[in-house]
SERO-4910 file (N, C-alpha, C, O; in steps of 0.05 Angstrom, whole numbers):
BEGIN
 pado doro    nc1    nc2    nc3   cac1   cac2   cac3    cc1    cc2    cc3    oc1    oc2    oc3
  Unk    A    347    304   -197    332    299   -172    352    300   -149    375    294   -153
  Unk    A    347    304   -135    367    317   -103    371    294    -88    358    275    -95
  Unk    A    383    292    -73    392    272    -58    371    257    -41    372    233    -35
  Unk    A    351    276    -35    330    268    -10    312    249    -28    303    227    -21
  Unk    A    307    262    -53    281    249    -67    282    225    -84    262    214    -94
  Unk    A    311    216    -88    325    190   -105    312    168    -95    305    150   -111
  Unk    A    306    167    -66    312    143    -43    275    140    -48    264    119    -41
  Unk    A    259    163    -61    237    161    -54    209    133    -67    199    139    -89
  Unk    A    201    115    -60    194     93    -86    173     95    -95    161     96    -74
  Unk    A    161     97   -107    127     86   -114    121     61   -117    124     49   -138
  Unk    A    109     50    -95    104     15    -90     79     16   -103     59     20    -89
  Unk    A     77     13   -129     62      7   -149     43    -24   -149     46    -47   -159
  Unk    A     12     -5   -127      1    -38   -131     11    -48   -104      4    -71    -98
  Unk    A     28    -33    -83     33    -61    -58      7    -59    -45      3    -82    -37
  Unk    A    -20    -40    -36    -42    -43    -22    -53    -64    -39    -65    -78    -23
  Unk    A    -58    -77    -68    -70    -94    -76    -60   -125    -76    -76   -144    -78
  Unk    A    -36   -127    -74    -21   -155    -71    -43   -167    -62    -59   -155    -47
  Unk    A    -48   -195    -71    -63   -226    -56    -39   -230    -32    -16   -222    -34
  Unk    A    -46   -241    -13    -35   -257      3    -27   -289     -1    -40   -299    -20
  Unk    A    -15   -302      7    -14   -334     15    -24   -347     28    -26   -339     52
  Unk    A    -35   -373     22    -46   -384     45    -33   -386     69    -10   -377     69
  Unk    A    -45   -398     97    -37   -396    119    -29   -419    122    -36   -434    102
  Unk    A    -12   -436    146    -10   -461    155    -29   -461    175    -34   -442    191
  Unk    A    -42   -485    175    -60   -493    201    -44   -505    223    -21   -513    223
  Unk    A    -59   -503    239    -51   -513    267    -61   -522    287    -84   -513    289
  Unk    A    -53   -543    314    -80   -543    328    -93   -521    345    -86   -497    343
  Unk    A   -112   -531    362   -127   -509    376   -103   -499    399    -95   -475    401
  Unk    A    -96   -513    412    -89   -505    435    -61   -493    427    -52   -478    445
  Unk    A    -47   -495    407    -19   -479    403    -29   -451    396    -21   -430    405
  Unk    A    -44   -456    381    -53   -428    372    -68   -416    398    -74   -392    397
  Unk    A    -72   -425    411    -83   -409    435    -67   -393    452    -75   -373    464
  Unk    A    -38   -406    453    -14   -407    463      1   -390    455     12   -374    471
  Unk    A      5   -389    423     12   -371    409      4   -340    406     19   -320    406
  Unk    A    -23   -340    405    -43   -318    409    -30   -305    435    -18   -284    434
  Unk    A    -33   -317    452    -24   -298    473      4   -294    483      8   -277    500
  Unk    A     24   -308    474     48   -304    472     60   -278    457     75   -260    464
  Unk    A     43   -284    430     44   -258    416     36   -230    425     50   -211    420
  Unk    A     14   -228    437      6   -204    450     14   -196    472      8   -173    480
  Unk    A     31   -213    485     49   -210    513     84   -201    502    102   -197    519
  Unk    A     88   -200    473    109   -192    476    125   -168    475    111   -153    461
  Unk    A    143   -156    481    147   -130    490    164   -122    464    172    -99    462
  Unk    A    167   -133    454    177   -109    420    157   -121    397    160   -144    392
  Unk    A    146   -113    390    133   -124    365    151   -117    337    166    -98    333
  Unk    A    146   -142    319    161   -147    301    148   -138    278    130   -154    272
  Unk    A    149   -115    260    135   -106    238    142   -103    217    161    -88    214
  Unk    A    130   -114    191    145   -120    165    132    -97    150    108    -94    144
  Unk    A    155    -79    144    148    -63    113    163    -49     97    181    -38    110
  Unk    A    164    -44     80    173    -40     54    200    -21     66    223    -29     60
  Unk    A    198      1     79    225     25     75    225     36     49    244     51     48
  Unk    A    210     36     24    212     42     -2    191     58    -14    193     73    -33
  Unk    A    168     51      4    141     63     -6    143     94      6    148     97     30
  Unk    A    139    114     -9    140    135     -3    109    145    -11    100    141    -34
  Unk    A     94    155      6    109    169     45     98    154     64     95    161     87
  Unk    A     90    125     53     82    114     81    108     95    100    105     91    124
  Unk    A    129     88     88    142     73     91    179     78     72    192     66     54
  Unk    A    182     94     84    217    108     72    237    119     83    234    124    107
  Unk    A    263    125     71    278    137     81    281    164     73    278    161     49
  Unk    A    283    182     75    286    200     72    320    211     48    323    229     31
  Unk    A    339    190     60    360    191     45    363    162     58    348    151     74
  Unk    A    391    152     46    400    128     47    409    116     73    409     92     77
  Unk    A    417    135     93    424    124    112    401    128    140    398    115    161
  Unk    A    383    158    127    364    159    151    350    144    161    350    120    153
  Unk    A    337    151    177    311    136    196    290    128    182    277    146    172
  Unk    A    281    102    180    263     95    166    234    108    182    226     98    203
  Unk    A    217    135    167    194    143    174    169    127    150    168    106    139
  Unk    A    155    149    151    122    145    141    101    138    148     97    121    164
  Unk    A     83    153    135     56    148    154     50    123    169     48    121    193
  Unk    A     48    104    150     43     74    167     61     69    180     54     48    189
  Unk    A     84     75    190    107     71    207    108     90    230    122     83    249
  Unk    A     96    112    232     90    136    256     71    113    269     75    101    290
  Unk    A     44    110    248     21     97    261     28     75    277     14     68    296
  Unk    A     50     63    271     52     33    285     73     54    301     59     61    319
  Unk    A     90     63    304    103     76    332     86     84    355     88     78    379
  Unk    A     66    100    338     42    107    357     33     87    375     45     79    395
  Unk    A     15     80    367      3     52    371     28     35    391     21     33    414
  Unk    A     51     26    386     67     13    402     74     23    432     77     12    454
  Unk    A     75     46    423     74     72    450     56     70    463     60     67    487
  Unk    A     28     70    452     15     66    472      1     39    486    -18     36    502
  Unk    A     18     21    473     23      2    490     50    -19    510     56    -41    520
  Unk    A     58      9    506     83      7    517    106    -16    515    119    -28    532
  Unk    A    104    -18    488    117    -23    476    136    -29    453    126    -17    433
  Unk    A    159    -42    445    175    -26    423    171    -40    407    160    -62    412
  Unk    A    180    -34    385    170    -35    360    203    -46    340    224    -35    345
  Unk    A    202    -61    324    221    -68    304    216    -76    283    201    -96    279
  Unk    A    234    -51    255    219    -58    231    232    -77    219    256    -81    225
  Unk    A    216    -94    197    241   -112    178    235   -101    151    211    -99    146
  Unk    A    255    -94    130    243    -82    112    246   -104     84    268   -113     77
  Unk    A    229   -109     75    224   -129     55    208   -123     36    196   -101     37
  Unk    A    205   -140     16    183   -137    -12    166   -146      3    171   -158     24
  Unk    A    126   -135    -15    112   -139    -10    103   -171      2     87   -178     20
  Unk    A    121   -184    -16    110   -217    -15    121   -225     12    111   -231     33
  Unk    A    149   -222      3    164   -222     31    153   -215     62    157   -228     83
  Unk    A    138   -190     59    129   -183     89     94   -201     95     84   -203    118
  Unk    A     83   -211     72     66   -232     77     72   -252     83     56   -267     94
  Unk    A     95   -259     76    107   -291     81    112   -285    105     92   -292    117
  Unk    A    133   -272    124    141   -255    146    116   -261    169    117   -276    189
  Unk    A     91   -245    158     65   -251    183     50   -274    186     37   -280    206
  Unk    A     53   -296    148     51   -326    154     61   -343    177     50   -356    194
  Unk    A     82   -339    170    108   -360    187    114   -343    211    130   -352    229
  Unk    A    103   -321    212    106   -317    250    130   -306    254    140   -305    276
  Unk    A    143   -296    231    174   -284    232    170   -251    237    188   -235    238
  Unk    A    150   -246    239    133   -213    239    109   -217    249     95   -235    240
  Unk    A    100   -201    270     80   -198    287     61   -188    274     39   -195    282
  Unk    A     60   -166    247     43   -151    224     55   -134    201     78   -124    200
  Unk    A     40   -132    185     53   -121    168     41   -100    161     16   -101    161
  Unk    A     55    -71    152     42    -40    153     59    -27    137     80    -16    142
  Unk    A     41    -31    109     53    -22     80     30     -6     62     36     -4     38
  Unk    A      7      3     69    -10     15     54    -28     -8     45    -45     -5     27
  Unk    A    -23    -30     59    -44    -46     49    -85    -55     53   -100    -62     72
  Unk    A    -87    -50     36   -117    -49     27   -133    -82     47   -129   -107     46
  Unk    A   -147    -69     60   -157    -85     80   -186   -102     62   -210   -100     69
  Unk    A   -178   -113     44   -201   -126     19   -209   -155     41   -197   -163     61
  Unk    A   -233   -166     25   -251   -186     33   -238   -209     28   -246   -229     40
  Unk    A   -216   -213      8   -195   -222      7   -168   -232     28   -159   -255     31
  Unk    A   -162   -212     40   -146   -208     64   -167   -213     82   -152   -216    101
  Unk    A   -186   -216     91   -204   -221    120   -201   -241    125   -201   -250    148
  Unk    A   -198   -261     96   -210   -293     99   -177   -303    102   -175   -328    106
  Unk    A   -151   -288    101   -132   -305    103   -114   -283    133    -96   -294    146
  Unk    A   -121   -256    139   -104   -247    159   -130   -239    184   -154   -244    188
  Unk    A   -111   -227    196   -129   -211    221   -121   -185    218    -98   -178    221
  Unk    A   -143   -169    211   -145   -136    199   -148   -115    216   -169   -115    228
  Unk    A   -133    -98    219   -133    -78    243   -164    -58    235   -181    -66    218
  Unk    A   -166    -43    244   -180    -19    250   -177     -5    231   -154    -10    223
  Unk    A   -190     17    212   -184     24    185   -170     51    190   -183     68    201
  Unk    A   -143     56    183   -141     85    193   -129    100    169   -108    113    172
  Unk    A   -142     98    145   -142    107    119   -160     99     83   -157     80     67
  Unk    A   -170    114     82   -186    126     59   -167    140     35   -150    157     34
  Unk    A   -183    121     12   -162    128     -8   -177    128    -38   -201    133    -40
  Unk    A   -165    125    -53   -186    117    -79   -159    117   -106   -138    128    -98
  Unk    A   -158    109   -128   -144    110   -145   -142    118   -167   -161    115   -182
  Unk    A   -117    130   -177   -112    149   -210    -92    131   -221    -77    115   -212
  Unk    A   -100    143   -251    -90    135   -264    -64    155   -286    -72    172   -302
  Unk    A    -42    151   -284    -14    170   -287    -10    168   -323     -1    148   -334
  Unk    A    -17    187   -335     -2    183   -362      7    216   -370      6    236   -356
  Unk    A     19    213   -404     36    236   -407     17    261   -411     -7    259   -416
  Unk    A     34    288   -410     18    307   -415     21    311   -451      7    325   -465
  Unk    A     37    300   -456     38    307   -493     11    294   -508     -3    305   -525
  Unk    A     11    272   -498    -10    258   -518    -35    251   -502    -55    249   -516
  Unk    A    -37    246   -470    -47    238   -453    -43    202   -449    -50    191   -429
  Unk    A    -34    192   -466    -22    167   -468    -44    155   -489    -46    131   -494
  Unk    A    -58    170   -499    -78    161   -511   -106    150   -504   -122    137   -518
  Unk    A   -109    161   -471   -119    143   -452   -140    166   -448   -137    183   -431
  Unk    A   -166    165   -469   -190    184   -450   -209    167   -443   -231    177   -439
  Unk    A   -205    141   -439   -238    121   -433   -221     95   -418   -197     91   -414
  Unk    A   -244     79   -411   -234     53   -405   -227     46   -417   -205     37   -409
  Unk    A   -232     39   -448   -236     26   -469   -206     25   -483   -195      5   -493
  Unk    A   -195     57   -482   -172     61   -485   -146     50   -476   -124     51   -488
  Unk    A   -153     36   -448   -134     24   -437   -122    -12   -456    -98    -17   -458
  Unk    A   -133    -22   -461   -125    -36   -489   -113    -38   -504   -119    -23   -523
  Unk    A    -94    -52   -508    -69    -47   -514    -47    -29   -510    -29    -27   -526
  Unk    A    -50    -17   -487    -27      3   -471    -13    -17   -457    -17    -40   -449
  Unk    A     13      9   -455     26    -16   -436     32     -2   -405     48     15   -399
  Unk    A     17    -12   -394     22    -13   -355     48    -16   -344     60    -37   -350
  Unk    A     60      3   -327     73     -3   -313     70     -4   -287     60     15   -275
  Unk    A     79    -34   -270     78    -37   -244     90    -59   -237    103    -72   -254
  Unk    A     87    -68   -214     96    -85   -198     74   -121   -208     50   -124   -213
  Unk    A     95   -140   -207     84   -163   -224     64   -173   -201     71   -169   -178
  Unk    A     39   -187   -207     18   -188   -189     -3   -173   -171    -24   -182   -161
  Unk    A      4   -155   -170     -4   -135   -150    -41   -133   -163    -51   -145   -183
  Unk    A    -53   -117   -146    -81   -115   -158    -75    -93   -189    -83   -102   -211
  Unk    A    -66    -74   -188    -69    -57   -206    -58    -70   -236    -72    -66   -256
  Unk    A    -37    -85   -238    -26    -96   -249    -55   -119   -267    -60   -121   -291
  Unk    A    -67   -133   -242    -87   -155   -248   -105   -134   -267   -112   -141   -290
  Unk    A   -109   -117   -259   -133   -102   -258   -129    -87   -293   -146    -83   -310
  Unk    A   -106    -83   -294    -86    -76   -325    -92    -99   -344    -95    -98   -368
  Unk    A    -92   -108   -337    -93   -142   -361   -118   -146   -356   -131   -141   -376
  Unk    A   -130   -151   -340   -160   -148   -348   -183   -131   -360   -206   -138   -366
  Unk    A   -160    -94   -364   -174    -86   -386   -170    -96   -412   -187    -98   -429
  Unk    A   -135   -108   -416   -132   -110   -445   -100    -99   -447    -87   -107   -466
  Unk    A    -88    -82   -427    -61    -70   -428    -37    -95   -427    -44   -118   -426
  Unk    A    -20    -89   -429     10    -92   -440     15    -92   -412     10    -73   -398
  Unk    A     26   -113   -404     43   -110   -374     71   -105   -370     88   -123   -373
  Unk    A     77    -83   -365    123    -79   -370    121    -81   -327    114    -62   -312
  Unk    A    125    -97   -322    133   -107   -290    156    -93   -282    174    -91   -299
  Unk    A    161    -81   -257    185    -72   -252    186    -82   -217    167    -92   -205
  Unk    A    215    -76   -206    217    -94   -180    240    -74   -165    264    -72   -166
  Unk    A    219    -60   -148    230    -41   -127    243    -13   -140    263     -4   -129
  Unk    A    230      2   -165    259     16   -169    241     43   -167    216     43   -170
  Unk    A    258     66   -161    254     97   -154    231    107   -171    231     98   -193
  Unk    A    211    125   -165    202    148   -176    208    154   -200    193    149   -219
  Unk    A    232    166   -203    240    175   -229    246    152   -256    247    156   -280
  Unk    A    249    131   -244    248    110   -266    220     97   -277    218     86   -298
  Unk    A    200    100   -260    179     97   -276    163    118   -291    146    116   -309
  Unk    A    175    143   -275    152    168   -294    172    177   -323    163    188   -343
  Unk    A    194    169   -320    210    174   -338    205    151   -370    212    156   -393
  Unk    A    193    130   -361    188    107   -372    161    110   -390    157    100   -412
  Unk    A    141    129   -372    118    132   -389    120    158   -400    101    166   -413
  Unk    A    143    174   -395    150    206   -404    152    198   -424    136    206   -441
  Unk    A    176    178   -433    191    168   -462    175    148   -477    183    143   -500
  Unk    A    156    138   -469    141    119   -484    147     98   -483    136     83   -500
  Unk    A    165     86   -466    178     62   -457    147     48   -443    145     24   -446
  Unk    A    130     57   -432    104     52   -411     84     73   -426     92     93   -438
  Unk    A     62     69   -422     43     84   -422     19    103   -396      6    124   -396
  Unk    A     24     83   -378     10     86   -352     17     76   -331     25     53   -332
  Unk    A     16     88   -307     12     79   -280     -8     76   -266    -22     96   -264
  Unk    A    -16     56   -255    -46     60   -239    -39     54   -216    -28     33   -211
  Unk    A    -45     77   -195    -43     62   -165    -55     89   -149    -65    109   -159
  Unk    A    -51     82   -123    -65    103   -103    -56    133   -112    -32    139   -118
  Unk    A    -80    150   -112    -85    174   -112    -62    203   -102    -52    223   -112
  Unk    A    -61    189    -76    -50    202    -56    -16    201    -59      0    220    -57
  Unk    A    -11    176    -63     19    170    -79     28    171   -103     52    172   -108
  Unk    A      7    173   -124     23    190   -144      7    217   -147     -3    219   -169
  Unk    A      3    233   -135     -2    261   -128     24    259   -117     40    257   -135
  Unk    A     35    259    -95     67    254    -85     89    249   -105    110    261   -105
  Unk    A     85    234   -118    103    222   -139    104    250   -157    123    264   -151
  Unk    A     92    258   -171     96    277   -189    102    299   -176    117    313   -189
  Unk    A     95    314   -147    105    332   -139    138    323   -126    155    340   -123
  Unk    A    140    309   -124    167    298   -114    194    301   -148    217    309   -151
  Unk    A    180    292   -161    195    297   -186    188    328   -215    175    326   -235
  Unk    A    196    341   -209    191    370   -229    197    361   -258    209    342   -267
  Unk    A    182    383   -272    181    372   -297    181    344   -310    196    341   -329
  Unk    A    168    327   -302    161    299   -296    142    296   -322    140    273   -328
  Unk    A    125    314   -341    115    318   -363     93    293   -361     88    278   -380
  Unk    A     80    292   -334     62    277   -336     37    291   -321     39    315   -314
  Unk    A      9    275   -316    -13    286   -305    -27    259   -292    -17    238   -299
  Unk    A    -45    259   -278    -71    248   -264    -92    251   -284   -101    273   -291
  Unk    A   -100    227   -296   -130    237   -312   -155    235   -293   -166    215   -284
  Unk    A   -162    264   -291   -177    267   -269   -207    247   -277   -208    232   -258
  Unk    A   -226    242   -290   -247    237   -301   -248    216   -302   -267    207   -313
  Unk    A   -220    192   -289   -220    164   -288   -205    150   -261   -189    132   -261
  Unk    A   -225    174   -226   -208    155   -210   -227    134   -208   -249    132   -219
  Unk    A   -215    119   -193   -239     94   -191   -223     74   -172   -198     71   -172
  Unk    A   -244     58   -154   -234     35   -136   -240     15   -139   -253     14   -159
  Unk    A   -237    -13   -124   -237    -33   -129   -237    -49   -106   -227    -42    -85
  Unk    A   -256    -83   -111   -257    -98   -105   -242   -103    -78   -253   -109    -57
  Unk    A   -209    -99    -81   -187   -103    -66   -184    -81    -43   -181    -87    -19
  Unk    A   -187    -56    -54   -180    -36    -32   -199    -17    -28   -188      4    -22
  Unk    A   -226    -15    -30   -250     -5    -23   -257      0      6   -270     19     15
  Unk    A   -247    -17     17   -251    -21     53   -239      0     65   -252     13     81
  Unk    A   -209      9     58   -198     22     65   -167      2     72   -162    -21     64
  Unk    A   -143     25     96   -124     13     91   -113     14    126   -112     34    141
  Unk    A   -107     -9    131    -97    -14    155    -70    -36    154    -54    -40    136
  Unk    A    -71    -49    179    -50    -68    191    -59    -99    186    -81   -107    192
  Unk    A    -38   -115    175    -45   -144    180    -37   -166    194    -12   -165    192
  Unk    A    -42   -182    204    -35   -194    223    -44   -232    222    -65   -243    217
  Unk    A    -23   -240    227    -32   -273    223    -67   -278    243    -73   -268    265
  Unk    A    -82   -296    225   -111   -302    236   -116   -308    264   -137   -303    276
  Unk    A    -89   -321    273    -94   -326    293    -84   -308    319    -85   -319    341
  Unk    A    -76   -283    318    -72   -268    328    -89   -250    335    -82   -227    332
  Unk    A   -121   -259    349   -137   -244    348   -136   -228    385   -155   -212    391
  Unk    A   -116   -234    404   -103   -214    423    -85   -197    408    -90   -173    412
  Unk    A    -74   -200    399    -54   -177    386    -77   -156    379    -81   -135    391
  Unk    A    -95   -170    349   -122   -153    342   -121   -131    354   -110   -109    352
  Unk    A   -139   -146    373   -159   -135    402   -146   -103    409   -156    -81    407
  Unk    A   -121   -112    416    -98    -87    428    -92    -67    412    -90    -43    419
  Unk    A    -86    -79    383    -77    -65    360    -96    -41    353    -89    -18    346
  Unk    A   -120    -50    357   -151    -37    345   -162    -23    357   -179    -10    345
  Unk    A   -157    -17    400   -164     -5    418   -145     15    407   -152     34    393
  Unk    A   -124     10    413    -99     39    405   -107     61    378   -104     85    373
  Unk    A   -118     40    363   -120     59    332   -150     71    343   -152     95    341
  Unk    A   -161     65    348   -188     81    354   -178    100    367   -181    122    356
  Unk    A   -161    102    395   -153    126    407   -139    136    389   -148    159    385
  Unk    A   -126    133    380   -100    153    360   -130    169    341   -129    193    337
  Unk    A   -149    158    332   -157    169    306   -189    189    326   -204    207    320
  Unk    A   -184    177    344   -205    205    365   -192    222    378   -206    242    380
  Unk    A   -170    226    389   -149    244    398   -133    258    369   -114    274    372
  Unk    A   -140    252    350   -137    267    325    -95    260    313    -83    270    295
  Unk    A    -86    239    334    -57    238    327    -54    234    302    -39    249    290
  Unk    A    -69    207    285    -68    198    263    -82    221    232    -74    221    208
  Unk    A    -99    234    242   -100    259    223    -76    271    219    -64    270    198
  Unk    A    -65    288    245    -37    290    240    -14    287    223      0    301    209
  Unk    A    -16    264    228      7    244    218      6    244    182     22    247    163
  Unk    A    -27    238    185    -34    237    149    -35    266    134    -37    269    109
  Unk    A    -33    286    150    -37    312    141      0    327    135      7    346    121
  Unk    A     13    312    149     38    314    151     59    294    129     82    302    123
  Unk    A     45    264    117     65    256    105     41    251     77     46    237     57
  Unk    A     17    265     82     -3    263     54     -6    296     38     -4    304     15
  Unk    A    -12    306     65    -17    332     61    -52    333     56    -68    343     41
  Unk    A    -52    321     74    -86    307     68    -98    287     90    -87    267     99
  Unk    A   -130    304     99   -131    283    124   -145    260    117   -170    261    116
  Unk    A   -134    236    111   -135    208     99   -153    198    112   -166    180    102
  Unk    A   -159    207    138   -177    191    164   -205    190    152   -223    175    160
  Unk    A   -210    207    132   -241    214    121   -242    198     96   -221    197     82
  Unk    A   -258    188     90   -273    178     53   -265    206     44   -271    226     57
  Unk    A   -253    206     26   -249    230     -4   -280    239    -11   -299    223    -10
  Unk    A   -281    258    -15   -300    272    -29   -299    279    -59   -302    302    -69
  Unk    A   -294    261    -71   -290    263    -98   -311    235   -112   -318    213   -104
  Unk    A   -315    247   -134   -326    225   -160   -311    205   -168   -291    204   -182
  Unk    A   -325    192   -157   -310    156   -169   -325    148   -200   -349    149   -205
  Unk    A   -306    142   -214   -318    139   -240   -320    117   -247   -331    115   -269
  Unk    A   -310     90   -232   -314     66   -236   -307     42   -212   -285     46   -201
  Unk    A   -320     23   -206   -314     12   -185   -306    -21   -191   -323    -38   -193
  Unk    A   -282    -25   -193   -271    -51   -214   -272    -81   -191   -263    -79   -168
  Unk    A   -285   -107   -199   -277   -123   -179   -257   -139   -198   -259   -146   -221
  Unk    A   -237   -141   -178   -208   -163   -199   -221   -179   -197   -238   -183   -179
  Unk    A   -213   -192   -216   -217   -225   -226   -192   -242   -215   -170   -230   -212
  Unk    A   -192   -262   -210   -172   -280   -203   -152   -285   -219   -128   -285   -213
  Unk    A   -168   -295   -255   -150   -305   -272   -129   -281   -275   -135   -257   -273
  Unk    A   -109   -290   -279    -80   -267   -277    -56   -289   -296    -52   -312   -289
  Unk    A    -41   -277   -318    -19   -294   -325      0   -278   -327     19   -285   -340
  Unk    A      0   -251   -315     33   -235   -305     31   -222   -336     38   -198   -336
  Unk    A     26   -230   -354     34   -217   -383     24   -194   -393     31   -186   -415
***
């Protein structure tokens, strides 16, 4: 693999992560707060640098791009204002927009009924749906739901896809931040059996890596409970001026066609639309989860 594509990650499962609860507070700080926040002139934005192509480097020392990171440039621009990323794990950049140490966070995350009741949810400025990654030798053994049962999943510990793995019946092998080539290599060798996560990123993932001896089982995408809504920006609850501002901008970006752009350039695909494809199953997670 070449120098450019090492750096590249597959954040396996970060649009499904749960969040944390919030701290309460009284009325009038948060009132205070609210508009402090929307009055300030760099906004503070938490995300990954790892997720490729919404959120990466291109090599080790470049410029942290990707789609969700143009979008929030955009968007900052046209409120004339700058923008600063912090780059952290998923949990990390939720903790980050809890505690007010990050103004939002913009990582591919799935704007679920889940997230409504604990953040403040931007404007939707992406459509997605999800596959499922196994080998081309055997197919992983995987032609049904049913099949998923006793396989073993690879992803990120907690995440929805992960939940969503153990609630068919699969084998959880957890992994924490590591490249492309170490997880397709993992279900190449039989070390893993499967990946499940967005469509659009491992279509990327396997063209990013050649002879990668894997496939998309086309006849089993399917969405869920968590990321059905679609995928935007999050933001502490009580930040509903920030909202307000955040959500005017993305409507202009996505009627002036910037944000097609952007998705047609780091997707190769204009994300702004619902997919036109057959969904073959529509999963709601369950809560109970024991990581195993």
């Amino acid at each position: 693999m070449n120098k450019t594509k090492k750096w590249l990650v597959l954040g396996l499962g970060l649009s499904l992560v749960m969040g944390v609860g919030l701290v309460g507070c009284g009325k009038s700080s948060s009132e205070s707060t609210n508009t402090k926040v929307a009055n300030k002139k760099t906004l503070i934005v938490a995300t990954s640098g790892t997720l490729y192509p919404t959120s990466f480097h291109a090599s080790k020392n470049s410029k942290l791009t990707g789609f969700d990171v143009e979008v929030v440039r955009a968007v900052a621009k046209g409120l004339h204002k700058k923008v600063e990323f912090k780059e952290l794990s998923v949990d990390g950049q939720l903790t980050a927009v809890n505690s007010g140490k990050a103004d939002m966070a913009a990582n591919d995350f799935g704007l679920s009924p889940a997230r409504k009741d604990k953040y403040a949810l931007s404007t939707v400025y992406k459509h997605s749906f999800n596959s499922i990654m196994v080998r081309n030798s055997d197919d992983s053994g995987i032609h049904n739901w049913a099949d998923i049962k006793g396989k073993k999943s690879a992803g990120e510990a907690g995440t929805g896809y992960q939940r969503l793995a153990q609630q068919l019946g699969a084998k959880l092998v957890n992994y924490d931040n590591v490249s492309n080539d170490v997880y397709l290599k993992d279900v190449k060798n039989g070390k893993t059996d499967f990946i499940m996560n967005d469509y659009y990123l491992q279509k990327l993932a396997l063209k990013a890596i050649p002879n990668n001896g894997l496939h998309l089982v086309k006849n089993m995408y399917f969405t869920t409970s968590d990321d059905g809504q679609g995928v935007g920006i999050l933001m502490k609850k009580s930040n509903t001026k920030l909202k307000a501002e955040i959500n005017k901008e993305i409507k202009k970006l996505l009627k002036d066609g910037t944000i097609k752009k952007l998705s047609e350039k780091y997707y190769g695909a204009d994300v702004t639309k619902k997919p036109n494809v057959k969904i073959a199953k529509n999963f709601t997670i369950k809560s109970k989860y024991t990581g195993q």
